[in-house]
PDB file of N, CA, C, O and CB in Angstrom:
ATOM      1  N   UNK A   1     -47.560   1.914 -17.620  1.00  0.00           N
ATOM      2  CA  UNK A   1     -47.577   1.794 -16.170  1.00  0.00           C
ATOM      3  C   UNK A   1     -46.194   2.105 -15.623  1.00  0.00           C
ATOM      4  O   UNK A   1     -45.251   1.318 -15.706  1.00  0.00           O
ATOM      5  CB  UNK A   1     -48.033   0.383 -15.736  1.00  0.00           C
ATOM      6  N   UNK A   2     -46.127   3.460 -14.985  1.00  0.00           N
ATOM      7  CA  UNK A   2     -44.567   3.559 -14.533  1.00  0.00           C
ATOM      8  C   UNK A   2     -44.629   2.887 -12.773  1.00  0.00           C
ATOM      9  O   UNK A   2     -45.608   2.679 -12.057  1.00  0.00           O
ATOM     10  CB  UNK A   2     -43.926   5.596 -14.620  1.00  0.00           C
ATOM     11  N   UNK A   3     -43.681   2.757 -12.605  1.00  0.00           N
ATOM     12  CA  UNK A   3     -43.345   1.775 -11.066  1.00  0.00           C
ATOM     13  C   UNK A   3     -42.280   2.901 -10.150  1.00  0.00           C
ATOM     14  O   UNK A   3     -42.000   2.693  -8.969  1.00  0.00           O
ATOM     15  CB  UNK A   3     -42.196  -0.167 -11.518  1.00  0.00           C
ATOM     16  N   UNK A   4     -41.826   3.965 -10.847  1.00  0.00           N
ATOM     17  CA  UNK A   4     -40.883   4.108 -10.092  1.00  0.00           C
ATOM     18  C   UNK A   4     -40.480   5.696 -10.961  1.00  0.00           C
ATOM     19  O   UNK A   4     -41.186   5.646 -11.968  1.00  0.00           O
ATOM     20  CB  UNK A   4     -39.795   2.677 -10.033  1.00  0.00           C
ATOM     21  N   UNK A   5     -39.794   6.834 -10.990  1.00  0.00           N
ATOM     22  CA  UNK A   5     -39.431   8.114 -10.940  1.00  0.00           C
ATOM     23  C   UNK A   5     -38.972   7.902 -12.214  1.00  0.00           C
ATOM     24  O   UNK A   5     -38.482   6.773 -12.224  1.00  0.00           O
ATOM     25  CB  UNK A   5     -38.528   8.672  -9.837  1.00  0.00           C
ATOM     26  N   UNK A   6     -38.892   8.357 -13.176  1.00  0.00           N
ATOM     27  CA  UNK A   6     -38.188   8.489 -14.557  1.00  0.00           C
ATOM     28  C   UNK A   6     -37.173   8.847 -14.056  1.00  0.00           C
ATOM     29  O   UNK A   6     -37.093   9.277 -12.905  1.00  0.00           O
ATOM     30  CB  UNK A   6     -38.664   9.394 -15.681  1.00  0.00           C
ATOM     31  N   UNK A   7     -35.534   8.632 -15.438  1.00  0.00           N
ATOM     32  CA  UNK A   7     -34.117   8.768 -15.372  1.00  0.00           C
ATOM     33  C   UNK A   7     -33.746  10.063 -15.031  1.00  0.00           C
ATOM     34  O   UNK A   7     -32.604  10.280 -14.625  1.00  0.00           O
ATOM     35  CB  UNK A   7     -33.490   8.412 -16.559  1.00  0.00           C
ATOM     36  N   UNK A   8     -35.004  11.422 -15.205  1.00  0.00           N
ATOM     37  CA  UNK A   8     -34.234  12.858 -15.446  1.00  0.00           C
ATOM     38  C   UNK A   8     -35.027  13.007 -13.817  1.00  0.00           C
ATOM     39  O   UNK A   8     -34.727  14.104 -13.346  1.00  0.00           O
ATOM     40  CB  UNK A   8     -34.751  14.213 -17.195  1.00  0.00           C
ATOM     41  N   UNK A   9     -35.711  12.402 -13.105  1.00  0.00           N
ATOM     42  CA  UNK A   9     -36.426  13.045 -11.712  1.00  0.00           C
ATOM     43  C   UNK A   9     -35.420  13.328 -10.803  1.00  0.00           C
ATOM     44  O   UNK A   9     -34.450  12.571 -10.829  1.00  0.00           O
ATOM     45  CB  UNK A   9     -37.485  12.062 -10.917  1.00  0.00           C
ATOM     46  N   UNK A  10     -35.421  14.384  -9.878  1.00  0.00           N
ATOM     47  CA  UNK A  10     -34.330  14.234  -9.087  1.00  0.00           C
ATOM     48  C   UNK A  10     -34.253  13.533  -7.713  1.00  0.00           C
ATOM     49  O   UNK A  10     -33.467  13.695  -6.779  1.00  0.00           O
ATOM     50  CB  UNK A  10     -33.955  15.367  -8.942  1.00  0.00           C
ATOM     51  N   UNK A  11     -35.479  12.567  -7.896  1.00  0.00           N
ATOM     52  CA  UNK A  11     -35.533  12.070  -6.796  1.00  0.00           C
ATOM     53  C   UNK A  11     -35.159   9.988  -7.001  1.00  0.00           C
ATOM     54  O   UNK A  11     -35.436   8.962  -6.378  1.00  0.00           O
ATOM     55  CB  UNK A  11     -37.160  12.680  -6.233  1.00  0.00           C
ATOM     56  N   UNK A  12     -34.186  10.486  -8.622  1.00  0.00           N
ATOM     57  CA  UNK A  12     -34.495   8.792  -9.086  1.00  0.00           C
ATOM     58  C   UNK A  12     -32.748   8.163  -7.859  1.00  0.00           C
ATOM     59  O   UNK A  12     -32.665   6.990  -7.495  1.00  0.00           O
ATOM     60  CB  UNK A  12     -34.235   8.421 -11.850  1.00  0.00           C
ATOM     61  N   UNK A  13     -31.908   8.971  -7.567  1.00  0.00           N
ATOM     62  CA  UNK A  13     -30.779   8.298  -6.742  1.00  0.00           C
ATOM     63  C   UNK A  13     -31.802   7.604  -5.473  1.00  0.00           C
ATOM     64  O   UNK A  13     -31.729   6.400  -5.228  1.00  0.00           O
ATOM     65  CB  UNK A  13     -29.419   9.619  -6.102  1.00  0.00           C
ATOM     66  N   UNK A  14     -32.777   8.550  -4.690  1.00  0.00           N
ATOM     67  CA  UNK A  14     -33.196   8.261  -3.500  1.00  0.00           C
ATOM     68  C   UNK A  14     -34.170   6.762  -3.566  1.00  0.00           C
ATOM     69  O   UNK A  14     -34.314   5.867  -2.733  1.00  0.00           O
ATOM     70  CB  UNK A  14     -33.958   9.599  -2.990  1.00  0.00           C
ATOM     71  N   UNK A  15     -34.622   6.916  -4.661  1.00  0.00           N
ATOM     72  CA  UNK A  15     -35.615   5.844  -5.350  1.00  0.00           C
ATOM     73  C   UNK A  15     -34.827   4.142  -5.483  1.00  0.00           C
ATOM     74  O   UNK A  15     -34.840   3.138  -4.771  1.00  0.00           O
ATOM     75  CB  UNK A  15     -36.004   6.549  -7.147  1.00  0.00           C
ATOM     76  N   UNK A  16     -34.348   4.422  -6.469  1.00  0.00           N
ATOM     77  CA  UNK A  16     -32.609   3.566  -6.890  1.00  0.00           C
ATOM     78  C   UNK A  16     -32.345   2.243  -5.534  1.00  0.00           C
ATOM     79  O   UNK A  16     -32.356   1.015  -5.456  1.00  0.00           O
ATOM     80  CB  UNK A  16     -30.763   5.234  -6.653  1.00  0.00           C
ATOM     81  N   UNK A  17     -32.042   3.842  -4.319  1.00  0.00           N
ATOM     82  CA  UNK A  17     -31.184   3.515  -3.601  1.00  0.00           C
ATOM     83  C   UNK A  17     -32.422   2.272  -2.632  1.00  0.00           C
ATOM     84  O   UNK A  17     -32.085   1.372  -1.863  1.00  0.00           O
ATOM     85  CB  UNK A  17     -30.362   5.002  -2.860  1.00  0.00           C
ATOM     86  N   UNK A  18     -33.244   2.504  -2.870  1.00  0.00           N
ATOM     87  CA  UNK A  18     -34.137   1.315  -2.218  1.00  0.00           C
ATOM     88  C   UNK A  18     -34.734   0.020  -2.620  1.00  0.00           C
ATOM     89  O   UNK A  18     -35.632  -0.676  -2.146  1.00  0.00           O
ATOM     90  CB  UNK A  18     -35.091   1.775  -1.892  1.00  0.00           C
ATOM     91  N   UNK A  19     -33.668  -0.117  -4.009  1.00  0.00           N
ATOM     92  CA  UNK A  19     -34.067  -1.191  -4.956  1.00  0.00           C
ATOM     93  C   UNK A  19     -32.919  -1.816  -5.075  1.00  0.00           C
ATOM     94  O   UNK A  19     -32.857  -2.851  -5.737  1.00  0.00           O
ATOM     95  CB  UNK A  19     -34.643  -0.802  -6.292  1.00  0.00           C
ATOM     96  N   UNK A  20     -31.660  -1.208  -4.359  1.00  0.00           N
ATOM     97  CA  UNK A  20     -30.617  -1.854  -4.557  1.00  0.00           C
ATOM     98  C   UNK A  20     -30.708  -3.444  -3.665  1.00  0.00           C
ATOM     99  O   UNK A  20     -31.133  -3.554  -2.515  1.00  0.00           O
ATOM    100  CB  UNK A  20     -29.457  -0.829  -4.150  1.00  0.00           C
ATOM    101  N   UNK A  21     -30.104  -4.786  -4.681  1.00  0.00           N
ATOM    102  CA  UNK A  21     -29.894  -5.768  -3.701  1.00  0.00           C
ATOM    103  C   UNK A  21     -28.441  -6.265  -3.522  1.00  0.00           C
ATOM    104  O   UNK A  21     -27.573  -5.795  -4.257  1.00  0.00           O
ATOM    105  CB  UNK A  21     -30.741  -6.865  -4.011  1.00  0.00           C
ATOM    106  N   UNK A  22     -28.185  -7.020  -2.758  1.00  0.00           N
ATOM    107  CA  UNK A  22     -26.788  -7.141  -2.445  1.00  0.00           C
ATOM    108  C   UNK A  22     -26.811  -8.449  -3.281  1.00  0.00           C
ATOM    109  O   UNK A  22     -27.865  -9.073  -3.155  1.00  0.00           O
ATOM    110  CB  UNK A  22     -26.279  -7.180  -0.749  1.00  0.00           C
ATOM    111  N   UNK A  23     -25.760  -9.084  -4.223  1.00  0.00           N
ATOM    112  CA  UNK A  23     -25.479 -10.128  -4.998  1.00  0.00           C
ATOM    113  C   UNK A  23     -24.143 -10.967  -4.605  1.00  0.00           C
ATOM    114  O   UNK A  23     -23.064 -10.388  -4.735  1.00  0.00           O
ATOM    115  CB  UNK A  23     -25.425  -9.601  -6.325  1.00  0.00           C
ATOM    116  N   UNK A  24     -24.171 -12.480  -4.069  1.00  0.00           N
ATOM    117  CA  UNK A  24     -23.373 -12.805  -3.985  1.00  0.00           C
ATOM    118  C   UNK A  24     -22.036 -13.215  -4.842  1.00  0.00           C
ATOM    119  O   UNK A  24     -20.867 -13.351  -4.482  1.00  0.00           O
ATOM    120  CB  UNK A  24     -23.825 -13.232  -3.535  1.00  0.00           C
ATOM    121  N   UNK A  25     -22.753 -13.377  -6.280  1.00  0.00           N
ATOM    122  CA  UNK A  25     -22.016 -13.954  -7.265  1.00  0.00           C
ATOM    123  C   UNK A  25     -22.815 -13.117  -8.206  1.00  0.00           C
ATOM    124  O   UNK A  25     -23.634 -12.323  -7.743  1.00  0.00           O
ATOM    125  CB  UNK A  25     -21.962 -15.596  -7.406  1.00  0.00           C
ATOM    126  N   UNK A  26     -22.565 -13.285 -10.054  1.00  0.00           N
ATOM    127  CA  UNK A  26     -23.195 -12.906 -10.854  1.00  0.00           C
ATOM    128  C   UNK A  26     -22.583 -13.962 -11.654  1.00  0.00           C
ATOM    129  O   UNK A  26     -21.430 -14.393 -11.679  1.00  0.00           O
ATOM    130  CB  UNK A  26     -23.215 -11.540 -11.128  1.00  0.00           C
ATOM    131  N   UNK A  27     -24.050 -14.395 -12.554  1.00  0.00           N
ATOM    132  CA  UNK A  27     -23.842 -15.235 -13.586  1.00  0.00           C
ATOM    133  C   UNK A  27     -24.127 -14.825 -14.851  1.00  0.00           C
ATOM    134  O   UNK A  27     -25.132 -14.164 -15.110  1.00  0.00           O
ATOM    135  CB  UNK A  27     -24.436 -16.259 -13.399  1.00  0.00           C
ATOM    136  N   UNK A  28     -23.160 -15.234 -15.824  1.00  0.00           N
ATOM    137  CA  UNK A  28     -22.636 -14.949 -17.197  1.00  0.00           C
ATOM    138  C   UNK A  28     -22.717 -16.039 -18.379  1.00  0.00           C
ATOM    139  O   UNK A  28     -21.792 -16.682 -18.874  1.00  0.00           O
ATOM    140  CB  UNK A  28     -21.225 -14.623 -17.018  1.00  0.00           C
ATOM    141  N   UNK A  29     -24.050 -16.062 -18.679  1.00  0.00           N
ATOM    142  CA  UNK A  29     -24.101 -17.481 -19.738  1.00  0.00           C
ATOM    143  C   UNK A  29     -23.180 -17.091 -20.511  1.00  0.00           C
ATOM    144  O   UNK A  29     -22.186 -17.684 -20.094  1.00  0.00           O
ATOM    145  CB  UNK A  29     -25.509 -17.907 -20.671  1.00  0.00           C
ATOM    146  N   UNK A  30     -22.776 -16.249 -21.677  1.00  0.00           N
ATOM    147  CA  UNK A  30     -21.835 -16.222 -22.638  1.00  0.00           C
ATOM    148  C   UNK A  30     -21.062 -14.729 -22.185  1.00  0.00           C
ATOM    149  O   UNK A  30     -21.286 -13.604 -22.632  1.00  0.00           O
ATOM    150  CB  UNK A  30     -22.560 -16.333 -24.235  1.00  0.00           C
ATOM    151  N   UNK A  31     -20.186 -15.111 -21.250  1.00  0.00           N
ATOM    152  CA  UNK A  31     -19.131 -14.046 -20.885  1.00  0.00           C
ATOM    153  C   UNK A  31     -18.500 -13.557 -21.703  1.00  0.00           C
ATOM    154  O   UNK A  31     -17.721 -12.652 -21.406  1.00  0.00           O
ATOM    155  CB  UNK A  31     -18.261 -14.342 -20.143  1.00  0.00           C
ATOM    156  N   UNK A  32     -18.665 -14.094 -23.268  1.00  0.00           N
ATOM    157  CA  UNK A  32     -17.401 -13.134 -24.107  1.00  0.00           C
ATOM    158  C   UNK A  32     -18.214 -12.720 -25.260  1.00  0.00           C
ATOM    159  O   UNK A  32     -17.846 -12.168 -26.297  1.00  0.00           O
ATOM    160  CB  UNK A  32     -15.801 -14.058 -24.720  1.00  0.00           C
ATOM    161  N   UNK A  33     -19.394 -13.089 -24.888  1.00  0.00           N
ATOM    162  CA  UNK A  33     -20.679 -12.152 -26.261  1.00  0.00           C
ATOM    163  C   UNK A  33     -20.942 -10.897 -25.505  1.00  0.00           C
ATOM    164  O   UNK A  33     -21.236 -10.856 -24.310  1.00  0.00           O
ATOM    165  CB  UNK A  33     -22.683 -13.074 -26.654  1.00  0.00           C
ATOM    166  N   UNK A  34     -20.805  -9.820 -26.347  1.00  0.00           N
ATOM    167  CA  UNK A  34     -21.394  -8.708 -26.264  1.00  0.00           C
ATOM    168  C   UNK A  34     -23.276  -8.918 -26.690  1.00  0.00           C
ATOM    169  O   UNK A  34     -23.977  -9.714 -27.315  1.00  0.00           O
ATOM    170  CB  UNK A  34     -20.445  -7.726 -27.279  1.00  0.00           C
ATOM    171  N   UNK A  35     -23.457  -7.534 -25.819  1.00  0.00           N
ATOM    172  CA  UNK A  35     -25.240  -7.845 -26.341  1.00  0.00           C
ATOM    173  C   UNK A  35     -25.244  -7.541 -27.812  1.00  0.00           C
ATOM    174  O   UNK A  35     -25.874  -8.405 -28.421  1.00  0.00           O
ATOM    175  CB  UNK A  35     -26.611  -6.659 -25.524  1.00  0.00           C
ATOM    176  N   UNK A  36     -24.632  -6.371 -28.776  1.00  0.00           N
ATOM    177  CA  UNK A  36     -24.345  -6.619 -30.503  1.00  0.00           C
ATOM    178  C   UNK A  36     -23.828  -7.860 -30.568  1.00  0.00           C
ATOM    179  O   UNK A  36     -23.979  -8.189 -31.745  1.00  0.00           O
ATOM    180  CB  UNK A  36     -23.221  -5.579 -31.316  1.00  0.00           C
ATOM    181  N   UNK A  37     -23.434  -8.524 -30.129  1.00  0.00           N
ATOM    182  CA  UNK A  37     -22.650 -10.091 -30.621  1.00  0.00           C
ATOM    183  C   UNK A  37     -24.301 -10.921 -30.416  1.00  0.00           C
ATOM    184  O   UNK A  37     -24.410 -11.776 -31.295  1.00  0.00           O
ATOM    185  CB  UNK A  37     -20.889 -10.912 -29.123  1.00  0.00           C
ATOM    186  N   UNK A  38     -25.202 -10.881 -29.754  1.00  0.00           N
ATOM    187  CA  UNK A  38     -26.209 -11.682 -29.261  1.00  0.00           C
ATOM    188  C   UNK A  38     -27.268 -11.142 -29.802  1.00  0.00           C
ATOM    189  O   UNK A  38     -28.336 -11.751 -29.733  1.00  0.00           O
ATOM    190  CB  UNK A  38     -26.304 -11.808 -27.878  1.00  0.00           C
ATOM    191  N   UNK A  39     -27.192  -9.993 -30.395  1.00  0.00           N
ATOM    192  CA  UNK A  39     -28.538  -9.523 -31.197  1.00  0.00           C
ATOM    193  C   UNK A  39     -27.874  -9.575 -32.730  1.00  0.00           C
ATOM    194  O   UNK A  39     -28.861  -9.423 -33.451  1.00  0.00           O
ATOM    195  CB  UNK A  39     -29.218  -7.716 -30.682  1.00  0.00           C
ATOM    196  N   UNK A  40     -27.239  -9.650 -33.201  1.00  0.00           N
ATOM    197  CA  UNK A  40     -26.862 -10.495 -34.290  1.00  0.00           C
ATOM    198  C   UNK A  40     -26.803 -11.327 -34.562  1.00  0.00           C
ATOM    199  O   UNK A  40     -26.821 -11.427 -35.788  1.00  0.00           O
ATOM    200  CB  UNK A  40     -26.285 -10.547 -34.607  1.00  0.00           C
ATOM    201  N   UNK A  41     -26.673 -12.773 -33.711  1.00  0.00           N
ATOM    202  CA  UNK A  41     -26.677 -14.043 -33.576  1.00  0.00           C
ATOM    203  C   UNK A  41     -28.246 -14.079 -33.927  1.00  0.00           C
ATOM    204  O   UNK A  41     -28.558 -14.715 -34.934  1.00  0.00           O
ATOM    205  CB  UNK A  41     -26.094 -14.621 -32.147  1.00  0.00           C
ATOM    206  N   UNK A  42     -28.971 -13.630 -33.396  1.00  0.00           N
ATOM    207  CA  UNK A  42     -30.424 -14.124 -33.522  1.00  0.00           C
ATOM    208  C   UNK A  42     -31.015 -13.768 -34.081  1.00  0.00           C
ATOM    209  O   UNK A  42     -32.129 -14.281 -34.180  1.00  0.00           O
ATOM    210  CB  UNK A  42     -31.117 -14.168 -32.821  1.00  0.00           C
ATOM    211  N   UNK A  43     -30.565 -12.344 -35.022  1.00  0.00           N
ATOM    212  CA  UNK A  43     -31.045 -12.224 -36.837  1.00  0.00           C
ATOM    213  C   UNK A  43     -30.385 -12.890 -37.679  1.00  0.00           C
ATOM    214  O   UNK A  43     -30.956 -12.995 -38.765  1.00  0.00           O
ATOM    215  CB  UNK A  43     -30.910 -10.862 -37.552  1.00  0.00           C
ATOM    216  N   UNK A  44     -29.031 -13.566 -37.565  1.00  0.00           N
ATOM    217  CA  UNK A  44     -28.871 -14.651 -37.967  1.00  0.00           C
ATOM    218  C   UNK A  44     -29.603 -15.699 -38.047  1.00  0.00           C
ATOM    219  O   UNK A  44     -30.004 -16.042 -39.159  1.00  0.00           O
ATOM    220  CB  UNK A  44     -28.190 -14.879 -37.593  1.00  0.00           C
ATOM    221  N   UNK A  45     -29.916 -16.382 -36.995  1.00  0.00           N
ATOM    222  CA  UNK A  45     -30.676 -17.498 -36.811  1.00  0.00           C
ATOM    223  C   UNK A  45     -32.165 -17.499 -37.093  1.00  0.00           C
ATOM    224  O   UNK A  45     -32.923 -18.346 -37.566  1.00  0.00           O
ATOM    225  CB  UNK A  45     -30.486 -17.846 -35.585  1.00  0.00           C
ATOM    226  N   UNK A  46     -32.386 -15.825 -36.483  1.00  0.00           N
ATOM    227  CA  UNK A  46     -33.910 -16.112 -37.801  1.00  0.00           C
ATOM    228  C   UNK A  46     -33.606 -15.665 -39.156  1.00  0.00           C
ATOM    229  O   UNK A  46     -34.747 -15.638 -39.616  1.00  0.00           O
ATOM    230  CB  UNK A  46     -35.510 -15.081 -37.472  1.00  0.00           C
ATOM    231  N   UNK A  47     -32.972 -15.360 -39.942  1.00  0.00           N
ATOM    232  CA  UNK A  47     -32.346 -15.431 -41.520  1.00  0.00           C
ATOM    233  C   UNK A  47     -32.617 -16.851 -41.677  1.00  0.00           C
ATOM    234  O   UNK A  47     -33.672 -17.396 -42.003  1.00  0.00           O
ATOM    235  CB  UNK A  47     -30.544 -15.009 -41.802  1.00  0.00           C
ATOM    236  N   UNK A  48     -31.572 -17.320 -41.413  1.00  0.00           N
ATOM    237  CA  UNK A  48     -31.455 -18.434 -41.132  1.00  0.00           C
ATOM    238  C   UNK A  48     -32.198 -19.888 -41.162  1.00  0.00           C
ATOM    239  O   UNK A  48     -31.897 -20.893 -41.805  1.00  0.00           O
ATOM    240  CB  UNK A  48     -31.245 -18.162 -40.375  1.00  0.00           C
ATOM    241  N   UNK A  49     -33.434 -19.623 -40.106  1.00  0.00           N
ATOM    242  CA  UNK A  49     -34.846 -20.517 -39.722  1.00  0.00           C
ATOM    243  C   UNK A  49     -35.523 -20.355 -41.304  1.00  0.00           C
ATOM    244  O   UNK A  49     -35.884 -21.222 -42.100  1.00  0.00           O
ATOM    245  CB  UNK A  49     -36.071 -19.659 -38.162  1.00  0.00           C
ATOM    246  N   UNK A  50     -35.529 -18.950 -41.389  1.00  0.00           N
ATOM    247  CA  UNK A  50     -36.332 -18.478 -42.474  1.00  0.00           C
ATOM    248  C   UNK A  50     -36.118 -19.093 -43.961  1.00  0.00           C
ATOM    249  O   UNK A  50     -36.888 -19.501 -44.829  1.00  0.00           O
ATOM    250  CB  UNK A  50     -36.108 -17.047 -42.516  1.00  0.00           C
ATOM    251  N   UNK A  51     -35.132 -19.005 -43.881  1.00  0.00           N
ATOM    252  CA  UNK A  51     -34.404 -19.555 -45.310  1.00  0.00           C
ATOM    253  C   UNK A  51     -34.723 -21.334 -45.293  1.00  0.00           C
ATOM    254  O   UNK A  51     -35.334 -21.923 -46.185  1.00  0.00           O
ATOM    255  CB  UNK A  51     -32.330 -19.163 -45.274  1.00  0.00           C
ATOM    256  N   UNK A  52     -34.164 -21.952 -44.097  1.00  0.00           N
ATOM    257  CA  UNK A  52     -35.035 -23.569 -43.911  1.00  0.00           C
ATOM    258  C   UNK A  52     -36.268 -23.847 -43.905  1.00  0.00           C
ATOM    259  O   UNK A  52     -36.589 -25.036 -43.873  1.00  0.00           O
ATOM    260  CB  UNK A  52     -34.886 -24.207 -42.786  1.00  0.00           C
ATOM    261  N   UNK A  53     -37.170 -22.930 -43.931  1.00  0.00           N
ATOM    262  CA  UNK A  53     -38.545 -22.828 -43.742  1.00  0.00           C
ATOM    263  C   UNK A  53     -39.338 -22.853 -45.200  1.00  0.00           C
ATOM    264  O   UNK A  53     -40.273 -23.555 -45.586  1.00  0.00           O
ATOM    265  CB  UNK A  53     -38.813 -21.503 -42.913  1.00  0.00           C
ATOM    266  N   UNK A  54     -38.516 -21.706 -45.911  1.00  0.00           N
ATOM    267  CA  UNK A  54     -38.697 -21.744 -47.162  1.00  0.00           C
ATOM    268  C   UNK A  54     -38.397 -22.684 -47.978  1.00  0.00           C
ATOM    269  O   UNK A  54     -39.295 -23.094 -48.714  1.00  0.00           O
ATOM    270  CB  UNK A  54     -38.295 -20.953 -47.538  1.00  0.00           C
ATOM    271  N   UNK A  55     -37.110 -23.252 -48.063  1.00  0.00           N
ATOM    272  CA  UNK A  55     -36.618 -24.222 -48.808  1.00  0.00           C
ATOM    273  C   UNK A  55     -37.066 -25.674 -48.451  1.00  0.00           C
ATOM    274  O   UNK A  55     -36.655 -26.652 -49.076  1.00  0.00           O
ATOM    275  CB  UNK A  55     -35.264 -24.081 -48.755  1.00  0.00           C
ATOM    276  N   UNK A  56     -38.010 -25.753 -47.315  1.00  0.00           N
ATOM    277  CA  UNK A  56     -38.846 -26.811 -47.151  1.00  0.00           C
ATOM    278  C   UNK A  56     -39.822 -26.853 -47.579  1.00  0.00           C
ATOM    279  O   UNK A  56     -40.391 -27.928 -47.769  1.00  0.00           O
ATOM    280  CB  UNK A  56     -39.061 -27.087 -46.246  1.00  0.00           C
ATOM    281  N   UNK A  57     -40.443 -25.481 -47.932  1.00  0.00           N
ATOM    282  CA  UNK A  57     -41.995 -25.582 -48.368  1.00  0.00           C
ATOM    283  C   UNK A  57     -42.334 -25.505 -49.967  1.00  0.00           C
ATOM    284  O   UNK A  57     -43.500 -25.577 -50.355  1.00  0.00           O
ATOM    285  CB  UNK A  57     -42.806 -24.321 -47.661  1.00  0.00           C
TER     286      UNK A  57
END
């Protein structure tokens, strides 16, 4: 289901430009994780789960 002009249309700036909202602030749960820092964390943690899961059963 597309909603809106694919990245290569040349009509995606005019499109864009009517979705823009104005933001007073922006919030940053972990301001100093990169998204690789946060998608590693959580193949960690399922490694991780996985390995407690096992060694319980």
């Amino acid at each position: 289901m597309r909603v809106g002009p694919g990245a290569t249309s040349p009509n995606i700036v005019d499109w864009l430009a009517t979705k823009i909202v104005e933001a007073d602030m922006w919030y940053a749960s972990n301001p100093t994780m990169t998204v690789e820092d946060t998608a590693k964390a959580q193949k960690v943690t399922q490694a991780f789960n996985a390995l407690l899961d096992t060694a319980s059963s």
